[in-house]
Structure formats: structure tokens, C-alpha cells
C-alpha positions in Angstrom: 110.0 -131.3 -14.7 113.0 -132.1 -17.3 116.4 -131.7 -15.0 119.0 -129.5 -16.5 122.6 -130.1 -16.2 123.2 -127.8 -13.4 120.3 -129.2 -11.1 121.5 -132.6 -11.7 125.2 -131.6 -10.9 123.6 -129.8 -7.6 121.7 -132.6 -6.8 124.3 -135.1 -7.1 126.4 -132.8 -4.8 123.8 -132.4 -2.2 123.2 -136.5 -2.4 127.2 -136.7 -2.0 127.2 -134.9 0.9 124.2 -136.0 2.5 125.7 -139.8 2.0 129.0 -138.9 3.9 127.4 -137.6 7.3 128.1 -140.2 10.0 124.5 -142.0 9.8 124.7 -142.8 14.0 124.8 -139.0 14.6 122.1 -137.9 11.9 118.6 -138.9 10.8 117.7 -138.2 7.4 115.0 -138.7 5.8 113.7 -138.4 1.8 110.2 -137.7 1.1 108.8 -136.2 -1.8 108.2 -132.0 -2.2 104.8 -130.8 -2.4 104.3 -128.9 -5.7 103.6 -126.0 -3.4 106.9 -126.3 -1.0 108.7 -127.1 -4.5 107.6 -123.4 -5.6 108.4 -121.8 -2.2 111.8 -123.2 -2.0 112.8 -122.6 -5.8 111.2 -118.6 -5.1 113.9 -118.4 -2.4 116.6 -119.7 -4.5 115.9 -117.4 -7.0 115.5 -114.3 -5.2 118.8 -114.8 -3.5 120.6 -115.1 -7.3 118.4 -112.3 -8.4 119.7 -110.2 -5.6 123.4 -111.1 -6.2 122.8 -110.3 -9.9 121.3 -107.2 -9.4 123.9 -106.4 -7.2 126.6 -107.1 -9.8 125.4 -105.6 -12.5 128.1 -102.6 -13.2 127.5 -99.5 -11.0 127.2 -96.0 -13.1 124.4 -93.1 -13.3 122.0 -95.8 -14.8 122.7 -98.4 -12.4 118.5 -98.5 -11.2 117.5 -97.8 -14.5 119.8 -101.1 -15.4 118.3 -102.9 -12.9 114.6 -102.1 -13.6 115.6 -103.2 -17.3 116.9 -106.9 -16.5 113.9 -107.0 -14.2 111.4 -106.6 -16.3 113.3 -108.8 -18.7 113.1 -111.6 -16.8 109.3 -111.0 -15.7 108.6 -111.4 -19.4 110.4 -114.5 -19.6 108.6 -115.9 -16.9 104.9 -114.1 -18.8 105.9 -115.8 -21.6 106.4 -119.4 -20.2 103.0 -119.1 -18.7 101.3 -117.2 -21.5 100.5 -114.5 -19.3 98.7 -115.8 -16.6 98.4 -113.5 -14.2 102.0 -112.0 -13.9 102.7 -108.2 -14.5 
């Protein structure tokens, strides 16, 4: 997977912080994600932007009908990328 700029900003953050915990109080350890774990984590991630999104988007007499709308947007993005393999 090609890292955009915003994952490598987040991960240098994450790395930053990780660095400055006092290493005689914590134990931390790097291992590789599972391809599996990788998609569970990254679902999470999105769901919680997708909820904040939806959330934000401007409230009015249309607001679900607004919602359903970028929904289904971004589940044809995400067809697309796939070429339709198994996502409706």
C-alpha cells in the first residue's frame, strides 16, 4: 500500500510520541499488522470519520436524504476500486 501524505504525517506523529514515553515505565513493542487486523483497524477509523461527517453535513428537511446520498457515494467509490466485488 502507497502512503499518502496524511498517513505519513500520522504516522510520524504516532512514532513521535511513542519515542518520548519514559522506556523504564513502558514496554512497547513493533510487529507487523495482519492484512486482516489491518482491515479491521482502518473499518474502525473510518466509521468514526464517517460518523462525524454525516453528522456535519448541514441539518435541513433533506438532512437523511443528504446523508443516504454521500453514502451511497462513497459505497460506489469503494465498488469502483474493487470492480464490484461483492459490495452493494
Amino acid at each position: 500500500m502507497i502512503e499518502g501524505v496524511y498517513e505519513q504525517l500520522i504516522n510520524q506523529l504516532i512514532s513521535d510520541e511513542i519515542e518520548s514515553l519514559p522506556h523504564d515505565q513502558y514496554y512497547i513493542e513493533s510487529v507487523p499488522l495482519k492484512r486482516k487486523d489491518a482491515a479491521l483497524f482502518l473499518a474502525q477509523y473510518f466509521s468514526k470519520i464517517l460518523q462525524t461527517t454525516l453528522g456535519l453535513l448541514k441539518e435541513d428537511k433533506d438532512s437523511a436524504a443528504n446523508q443516504i446520498e454521500l453514502a451511497n457515494k462513497l459505497i460506489q467509490l469503494l465498488s469502483s476500486e474493487i470492480k464490484n466485488q461483492g459490495i452493494e
